[in-house]
DSSP file (Angstrom, degrees, kcal/mol; ACC not computed):
  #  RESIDUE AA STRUCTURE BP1 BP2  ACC     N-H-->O    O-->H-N    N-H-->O    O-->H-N    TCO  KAPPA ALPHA  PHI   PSI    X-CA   Y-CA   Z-CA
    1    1 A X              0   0    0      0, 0.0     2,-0.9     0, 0.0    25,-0.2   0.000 360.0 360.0 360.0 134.0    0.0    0.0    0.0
    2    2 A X  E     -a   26   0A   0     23,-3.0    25,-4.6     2,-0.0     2,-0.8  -0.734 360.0-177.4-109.5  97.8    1.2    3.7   -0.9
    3    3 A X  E     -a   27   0A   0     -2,-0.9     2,-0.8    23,-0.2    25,-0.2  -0.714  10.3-175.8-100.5 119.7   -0.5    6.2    1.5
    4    4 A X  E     +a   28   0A   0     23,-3.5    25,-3.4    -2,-0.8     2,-0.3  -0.937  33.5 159.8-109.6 118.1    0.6   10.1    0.6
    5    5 A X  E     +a   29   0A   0     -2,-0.8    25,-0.2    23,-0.1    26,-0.1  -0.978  44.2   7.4-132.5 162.0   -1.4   11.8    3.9
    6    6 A X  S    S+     0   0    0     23,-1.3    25,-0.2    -2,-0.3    26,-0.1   0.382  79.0 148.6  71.6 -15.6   -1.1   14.9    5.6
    7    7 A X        -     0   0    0     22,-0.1    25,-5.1    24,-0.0     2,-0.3  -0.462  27.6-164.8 -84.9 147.2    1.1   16.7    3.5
    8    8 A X  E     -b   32   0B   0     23,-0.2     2,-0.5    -3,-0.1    25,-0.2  -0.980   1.5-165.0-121.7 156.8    1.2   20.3    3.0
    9    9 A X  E     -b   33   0B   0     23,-2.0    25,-2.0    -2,-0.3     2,-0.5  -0.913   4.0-173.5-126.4 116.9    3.1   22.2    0.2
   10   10 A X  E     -b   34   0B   0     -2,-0.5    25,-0.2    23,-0.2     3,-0.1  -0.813  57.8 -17.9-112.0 131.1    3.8   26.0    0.0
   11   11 A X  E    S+     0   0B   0     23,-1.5     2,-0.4    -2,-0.5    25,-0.2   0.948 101.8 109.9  22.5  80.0    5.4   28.1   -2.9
   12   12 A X  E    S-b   36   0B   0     23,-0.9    25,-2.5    -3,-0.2    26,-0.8  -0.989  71.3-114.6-162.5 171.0    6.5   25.8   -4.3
   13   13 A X  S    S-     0   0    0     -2,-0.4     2,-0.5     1,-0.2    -1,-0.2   0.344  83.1 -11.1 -99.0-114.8    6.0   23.5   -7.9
   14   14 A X        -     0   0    0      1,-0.1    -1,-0.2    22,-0.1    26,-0.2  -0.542  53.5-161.1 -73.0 104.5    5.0   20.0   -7.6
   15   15 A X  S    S+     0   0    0     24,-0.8     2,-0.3    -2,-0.5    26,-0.2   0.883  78.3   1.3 -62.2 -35.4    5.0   18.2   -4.2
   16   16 A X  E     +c   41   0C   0     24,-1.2    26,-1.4     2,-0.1     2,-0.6  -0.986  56.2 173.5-140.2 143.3    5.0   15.0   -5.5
   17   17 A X  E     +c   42   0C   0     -2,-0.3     2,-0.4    24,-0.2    26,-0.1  -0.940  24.2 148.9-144.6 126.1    5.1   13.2   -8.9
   18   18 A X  E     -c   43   0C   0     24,-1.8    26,-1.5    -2,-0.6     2,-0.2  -0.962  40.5-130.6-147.2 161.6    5.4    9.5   -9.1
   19   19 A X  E     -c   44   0C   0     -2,-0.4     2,-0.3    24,-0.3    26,-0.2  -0.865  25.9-176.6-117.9 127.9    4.3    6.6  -11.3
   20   20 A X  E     -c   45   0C   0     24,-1.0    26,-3.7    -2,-0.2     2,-0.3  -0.818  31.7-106.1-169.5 137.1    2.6    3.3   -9.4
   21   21 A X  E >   -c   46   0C   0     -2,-0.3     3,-1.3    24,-0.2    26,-0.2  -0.669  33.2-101.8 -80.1 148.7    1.6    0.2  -11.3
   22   22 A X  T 3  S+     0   0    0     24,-2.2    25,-0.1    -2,-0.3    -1,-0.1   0.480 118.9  45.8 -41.8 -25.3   -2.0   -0.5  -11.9
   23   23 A X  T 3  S+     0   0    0      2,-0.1    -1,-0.2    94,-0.0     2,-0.2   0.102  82.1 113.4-106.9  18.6   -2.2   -3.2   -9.0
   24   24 A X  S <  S-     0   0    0     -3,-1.3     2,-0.7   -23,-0.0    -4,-0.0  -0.494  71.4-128.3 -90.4 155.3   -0.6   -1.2   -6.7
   25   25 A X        -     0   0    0     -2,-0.2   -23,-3.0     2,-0.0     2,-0.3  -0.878  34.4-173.4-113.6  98.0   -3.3    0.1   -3.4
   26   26 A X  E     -a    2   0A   0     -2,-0.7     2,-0.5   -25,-0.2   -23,-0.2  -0.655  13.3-170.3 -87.3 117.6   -2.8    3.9   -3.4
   27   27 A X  E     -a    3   0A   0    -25,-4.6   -23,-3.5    -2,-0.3     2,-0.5  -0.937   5.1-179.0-123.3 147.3   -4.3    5.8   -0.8
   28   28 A X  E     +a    4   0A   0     -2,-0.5     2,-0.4   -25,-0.2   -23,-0.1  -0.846  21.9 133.2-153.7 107.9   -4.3   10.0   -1.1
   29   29 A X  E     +a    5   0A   0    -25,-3.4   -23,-1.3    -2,-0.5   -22,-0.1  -0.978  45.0  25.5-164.0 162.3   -5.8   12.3    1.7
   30   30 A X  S    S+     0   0    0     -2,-0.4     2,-0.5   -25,-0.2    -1,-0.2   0.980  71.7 141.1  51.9  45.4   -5.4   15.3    3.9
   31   31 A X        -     0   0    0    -25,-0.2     2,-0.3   -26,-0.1   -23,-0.2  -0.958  31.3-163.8-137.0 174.8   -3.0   17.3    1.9
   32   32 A X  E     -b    8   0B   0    -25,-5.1   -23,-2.0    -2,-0.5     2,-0.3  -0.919   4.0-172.6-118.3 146.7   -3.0   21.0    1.4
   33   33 A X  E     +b    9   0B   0     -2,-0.3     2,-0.3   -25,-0.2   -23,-0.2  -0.917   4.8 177.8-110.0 162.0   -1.2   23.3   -1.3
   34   34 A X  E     +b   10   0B   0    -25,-2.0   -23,-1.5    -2,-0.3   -22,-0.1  -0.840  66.5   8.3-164.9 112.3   -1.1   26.7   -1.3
   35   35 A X  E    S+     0   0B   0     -2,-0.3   -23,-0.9   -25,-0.2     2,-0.2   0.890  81.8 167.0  53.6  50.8    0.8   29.0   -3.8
   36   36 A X  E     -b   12   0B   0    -25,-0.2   -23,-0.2     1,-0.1    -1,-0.2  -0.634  32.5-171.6 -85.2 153.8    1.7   26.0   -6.1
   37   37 A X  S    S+     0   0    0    -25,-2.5   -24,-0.2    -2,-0.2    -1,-0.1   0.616  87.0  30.3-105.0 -19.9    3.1   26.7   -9.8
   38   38 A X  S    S-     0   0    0    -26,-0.8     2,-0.2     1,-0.3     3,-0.1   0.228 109.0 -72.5 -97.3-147.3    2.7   22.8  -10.4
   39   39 A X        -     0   0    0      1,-0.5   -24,-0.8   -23,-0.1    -1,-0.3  -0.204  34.0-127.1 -99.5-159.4    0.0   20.0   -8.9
   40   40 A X  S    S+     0   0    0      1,-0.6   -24,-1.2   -26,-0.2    -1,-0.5   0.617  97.3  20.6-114.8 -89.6    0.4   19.0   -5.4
   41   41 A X  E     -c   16   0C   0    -26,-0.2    -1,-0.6   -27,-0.1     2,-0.4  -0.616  63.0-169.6-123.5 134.5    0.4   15.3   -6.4
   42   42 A X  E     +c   17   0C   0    -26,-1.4   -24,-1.8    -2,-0.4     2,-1.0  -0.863  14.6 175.4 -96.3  65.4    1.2   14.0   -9.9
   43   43 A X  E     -c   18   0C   0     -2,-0.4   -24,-0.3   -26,-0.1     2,-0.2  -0.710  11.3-178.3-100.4 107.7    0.3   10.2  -10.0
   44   44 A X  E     -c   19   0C   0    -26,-1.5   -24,-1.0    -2,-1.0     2,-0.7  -0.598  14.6-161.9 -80.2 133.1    0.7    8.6  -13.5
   45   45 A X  E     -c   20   0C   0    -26,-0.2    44,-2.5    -2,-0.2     2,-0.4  -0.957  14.1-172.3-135.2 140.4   -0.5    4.7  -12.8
   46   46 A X  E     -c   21   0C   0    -26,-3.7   -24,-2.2    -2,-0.7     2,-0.8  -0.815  21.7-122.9-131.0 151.1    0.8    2.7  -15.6
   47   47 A X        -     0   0    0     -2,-0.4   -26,-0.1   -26,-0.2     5,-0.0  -0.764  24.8-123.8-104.4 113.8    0.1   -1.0  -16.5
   48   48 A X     >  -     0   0    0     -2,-0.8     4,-2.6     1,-0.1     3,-0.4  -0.215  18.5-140.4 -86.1 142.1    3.1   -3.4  -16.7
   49   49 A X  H  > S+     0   0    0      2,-0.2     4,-1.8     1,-0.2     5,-0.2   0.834  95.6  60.8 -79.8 -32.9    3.1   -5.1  -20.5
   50   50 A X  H  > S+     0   0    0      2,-0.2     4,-1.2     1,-0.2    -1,-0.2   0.832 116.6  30.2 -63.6 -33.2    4.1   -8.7  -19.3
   51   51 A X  H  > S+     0   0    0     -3,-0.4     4,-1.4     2,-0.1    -2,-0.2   0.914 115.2  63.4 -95.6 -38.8    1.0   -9.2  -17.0
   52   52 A X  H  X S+     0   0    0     -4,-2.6     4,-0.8     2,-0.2    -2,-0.2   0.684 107.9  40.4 -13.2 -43.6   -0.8   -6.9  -19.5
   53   53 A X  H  X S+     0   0    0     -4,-1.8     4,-1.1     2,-0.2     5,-0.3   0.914 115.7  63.5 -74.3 -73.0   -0.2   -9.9  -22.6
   54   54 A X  H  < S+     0   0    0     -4,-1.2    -2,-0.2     2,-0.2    -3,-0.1   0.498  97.7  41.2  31.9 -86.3   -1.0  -12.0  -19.9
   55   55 A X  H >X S+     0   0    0     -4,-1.4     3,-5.2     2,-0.1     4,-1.7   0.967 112.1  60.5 -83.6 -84.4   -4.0  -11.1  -19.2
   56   56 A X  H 3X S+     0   0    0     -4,-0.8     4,-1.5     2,-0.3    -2,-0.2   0.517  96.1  58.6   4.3 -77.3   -4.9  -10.9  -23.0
   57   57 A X  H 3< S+     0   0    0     -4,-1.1     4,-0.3     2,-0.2    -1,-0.3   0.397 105.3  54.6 -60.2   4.7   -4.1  -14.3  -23.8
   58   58 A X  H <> S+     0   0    0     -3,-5.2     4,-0.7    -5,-0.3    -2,-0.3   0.702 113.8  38.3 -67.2 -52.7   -6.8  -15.1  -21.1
   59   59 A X  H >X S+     0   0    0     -4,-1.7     3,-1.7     1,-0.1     4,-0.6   0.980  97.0  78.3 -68.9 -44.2   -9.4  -13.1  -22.7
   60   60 A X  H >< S+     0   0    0     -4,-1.5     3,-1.5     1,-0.4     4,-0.4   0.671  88.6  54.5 -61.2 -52.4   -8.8  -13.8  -26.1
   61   61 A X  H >4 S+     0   0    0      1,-0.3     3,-1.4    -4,-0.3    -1,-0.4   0.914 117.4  38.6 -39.1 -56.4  -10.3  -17.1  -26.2
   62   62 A X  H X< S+     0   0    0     -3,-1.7     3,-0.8    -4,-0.7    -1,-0.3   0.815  79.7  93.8 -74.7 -14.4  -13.6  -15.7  -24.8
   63   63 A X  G X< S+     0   0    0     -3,-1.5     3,-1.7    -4,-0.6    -1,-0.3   0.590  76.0  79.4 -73.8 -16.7  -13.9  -12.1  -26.6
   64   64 A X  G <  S+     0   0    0     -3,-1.4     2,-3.4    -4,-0.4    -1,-0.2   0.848  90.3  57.7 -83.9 -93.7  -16.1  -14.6  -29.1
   65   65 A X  G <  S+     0   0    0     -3,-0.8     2,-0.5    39,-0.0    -1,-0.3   0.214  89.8  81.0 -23.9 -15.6  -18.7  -13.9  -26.1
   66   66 A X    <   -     0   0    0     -2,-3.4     2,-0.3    -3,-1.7    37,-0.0  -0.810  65.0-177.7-113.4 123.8  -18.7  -10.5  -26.6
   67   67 A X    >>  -     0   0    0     -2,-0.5     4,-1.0     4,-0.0     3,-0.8  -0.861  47.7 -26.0-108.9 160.3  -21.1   -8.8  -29.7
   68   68 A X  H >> S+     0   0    0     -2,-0.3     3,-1.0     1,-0.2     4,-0.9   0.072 129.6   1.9  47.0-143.0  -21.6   -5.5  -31.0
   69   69 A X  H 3>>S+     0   0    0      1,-0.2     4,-1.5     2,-0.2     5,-0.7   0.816 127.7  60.8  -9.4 -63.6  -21.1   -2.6  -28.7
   70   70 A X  H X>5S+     0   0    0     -3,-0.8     4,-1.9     1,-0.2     3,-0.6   0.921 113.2  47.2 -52.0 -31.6  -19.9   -5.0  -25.6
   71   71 A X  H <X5S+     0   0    0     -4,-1.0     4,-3.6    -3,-1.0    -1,-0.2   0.948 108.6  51.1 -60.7 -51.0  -17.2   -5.8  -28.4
   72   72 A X  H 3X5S+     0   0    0     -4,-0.9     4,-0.7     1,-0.3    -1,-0.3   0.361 107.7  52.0 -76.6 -16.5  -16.5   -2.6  -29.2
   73   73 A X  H <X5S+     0   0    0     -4,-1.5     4,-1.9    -3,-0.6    -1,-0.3   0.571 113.0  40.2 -78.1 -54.3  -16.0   -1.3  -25.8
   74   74 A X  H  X<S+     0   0    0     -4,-1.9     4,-3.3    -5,-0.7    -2,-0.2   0.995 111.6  51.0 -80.1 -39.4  -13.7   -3.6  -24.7
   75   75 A X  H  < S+     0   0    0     -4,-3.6    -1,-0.2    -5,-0.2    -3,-0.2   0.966 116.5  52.2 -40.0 -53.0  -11.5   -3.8  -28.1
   76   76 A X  H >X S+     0   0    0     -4,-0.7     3,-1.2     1,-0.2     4,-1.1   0.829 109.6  50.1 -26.3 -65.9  -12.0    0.3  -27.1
   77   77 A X  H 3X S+     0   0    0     -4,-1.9     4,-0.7     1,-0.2     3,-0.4   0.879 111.6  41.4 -48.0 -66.7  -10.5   -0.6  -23.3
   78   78 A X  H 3< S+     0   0    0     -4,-3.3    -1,-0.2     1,-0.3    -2,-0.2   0.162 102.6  72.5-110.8  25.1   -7.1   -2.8  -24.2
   79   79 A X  H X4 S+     0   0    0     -3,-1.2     3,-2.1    -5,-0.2    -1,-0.3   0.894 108.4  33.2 -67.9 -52.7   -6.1   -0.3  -27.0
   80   80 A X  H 3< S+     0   0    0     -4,-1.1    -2,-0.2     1,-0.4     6,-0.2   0.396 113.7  50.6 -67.8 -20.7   -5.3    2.0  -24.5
   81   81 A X  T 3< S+     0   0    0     -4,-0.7    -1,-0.4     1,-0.2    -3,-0.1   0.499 113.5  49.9 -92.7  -7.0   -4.2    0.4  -21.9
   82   82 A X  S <  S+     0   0    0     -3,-2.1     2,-0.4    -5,-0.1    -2,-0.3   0.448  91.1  98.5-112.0  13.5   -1.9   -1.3  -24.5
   83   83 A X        -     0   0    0      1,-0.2     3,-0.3     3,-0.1    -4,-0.0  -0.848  57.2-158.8 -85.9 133.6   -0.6    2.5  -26.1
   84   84 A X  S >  S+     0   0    0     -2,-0.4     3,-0.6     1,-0.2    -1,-0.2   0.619  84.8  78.0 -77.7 -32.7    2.6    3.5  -24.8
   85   85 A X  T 3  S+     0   0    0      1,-0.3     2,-0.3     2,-0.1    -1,-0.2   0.804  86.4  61.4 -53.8 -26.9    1.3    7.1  -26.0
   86   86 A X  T 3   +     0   0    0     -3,-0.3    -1,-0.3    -6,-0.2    -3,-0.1  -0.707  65.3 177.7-100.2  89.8   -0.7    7.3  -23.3
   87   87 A X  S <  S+     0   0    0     -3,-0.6     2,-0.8    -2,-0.3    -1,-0.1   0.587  75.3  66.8 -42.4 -46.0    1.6    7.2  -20.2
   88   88 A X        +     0   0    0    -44,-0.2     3,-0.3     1,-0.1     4,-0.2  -0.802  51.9 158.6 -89.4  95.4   -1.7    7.6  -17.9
   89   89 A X     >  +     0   0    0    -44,-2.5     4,-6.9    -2,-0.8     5,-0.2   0.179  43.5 102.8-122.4  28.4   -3.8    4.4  -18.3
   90   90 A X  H  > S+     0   0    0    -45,-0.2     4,-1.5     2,-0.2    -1,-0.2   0.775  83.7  53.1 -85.3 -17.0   -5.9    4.9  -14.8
   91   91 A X  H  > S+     0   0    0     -3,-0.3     4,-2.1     2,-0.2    -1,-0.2   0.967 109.1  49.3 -79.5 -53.8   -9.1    6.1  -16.9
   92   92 A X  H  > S+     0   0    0     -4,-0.2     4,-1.9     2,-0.2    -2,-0.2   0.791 110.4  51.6  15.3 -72.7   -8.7    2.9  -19.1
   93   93 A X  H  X S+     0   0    0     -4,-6.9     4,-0.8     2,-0.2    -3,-0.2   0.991 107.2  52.0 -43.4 -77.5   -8.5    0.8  -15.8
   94   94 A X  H  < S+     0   0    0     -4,-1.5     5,-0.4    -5,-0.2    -2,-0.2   0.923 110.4  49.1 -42.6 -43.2  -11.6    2.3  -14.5
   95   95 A X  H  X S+     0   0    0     -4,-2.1     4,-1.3     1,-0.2     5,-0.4   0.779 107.0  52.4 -59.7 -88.2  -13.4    1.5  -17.7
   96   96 A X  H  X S+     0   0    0     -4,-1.9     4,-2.2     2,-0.2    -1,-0.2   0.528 105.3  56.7  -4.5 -51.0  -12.4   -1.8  -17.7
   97   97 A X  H >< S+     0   0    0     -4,-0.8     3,-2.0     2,-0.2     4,-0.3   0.832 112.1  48.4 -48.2-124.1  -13.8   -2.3  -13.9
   98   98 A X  H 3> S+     0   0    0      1,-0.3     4,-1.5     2,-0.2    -2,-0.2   0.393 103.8  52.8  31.3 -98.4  -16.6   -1.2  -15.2
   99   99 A X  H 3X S+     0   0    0     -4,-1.3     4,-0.5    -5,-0.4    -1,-0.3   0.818 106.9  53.0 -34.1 -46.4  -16.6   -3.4  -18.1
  100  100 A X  H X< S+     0   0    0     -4,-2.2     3,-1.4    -3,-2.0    -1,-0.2   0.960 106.8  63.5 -54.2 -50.1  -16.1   -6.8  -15.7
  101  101 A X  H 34 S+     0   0    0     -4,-0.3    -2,-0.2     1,-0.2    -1,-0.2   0.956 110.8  30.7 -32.6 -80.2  -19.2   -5.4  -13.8
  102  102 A X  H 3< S+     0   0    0     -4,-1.5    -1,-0.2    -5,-0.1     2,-0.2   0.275  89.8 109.1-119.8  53.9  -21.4   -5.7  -16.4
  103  103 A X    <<  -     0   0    0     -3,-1.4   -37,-0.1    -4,-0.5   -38,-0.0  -0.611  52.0-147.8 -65.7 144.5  -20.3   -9.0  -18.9
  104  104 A X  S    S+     0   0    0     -2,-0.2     2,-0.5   -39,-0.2     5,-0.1   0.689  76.1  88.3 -69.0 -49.3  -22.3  -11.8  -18.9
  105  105 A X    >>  -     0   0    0    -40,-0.2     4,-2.9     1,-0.1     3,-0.6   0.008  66.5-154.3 -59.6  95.3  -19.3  -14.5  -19.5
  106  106 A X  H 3> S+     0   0    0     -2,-0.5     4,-2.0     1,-0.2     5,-0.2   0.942  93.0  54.4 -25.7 -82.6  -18.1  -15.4  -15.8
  107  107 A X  H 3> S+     0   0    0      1,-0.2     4,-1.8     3,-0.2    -1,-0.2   0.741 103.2  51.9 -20.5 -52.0  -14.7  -16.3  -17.0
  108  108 A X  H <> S+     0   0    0     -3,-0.6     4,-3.2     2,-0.3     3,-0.4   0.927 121.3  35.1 -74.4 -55.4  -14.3  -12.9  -18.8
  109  109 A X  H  X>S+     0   0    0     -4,-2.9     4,-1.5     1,-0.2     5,-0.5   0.969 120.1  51.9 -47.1 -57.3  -15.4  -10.8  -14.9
  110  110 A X  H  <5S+     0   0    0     -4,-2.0    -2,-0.3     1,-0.3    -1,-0.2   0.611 112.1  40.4 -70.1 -49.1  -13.6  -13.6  -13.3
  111  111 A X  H >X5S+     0   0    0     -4,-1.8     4,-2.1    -3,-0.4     3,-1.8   0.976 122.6  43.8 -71.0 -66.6  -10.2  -12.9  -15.8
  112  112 A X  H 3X5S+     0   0    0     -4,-3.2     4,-1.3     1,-0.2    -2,-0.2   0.748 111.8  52.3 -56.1  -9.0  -10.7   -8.6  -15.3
  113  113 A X  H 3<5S+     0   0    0     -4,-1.5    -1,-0.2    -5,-0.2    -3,-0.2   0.643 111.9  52.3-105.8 -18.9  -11.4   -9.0  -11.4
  114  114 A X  H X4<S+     0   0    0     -3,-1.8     3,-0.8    -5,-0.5    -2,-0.2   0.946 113.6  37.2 -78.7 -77.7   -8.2  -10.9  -11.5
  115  115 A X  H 3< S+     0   0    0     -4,-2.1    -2,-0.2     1,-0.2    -3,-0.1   0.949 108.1  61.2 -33.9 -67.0   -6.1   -8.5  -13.2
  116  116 A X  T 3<        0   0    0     -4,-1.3    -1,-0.2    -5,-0.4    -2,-0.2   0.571 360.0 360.0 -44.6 -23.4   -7.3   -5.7  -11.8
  117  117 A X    <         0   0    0     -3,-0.8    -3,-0.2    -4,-0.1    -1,-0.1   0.396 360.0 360.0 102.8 360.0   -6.3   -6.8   -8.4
């Protein structure tokens, strides 16, 4: 677990900026800035590509479950988490959560709920 609490930051530019892997338990609360030029906290949460394939060649077999939209969403989902052009993939995740919510194919929740941590 990574807990940033309590801090406060004064003139100053970014208090923190860090990168955390997708499965990582991040906790961020009680801090104050005040006459910042930056953010107070920076977190980039990035998905590592070896459990990222991984995971992929779990799903793959079932995406045949998937029609139309649901398809189109989720193909939507592991472009992004698998573009290195976008550094930031913690809106991605959340879709994705999402997505396991509401599939019908068990396996498919059962594979994202897994991943996802």
């Amino acid at each position: 677990m990574i807990t940033i609490k309590g801090n406060t930051a004064i003139n100053c530019g970014t208090l923190l900026k860090m990168d955390a892997p997708h499965t990582a338990n991040v906790v961020i609360e009680d801090n104050r800035g005040f006459n910042l030029s930056g953010e107070l906290i920076n977190l980039t949460v990035f998905v590592d590509p070896g459990k990222l394939n991984s995971f992929l060649a779990e799903v793959k077999p079932h995406m045949q479950d998937l029609k139309g939209e649901q398809l189109a969403a989720f193909q939507s989902i592991v472009e992004t988490l698998s573009n290195p052009a976008a550094p930031d993939k913690s809106g991605a995740l959340a879709q994705l959560a999402e997505f396991g919510k509401s599939v019908a194919s068990g396996v498919l929740a059962t594979a994202i709920a897994t991943f996802l941590g």
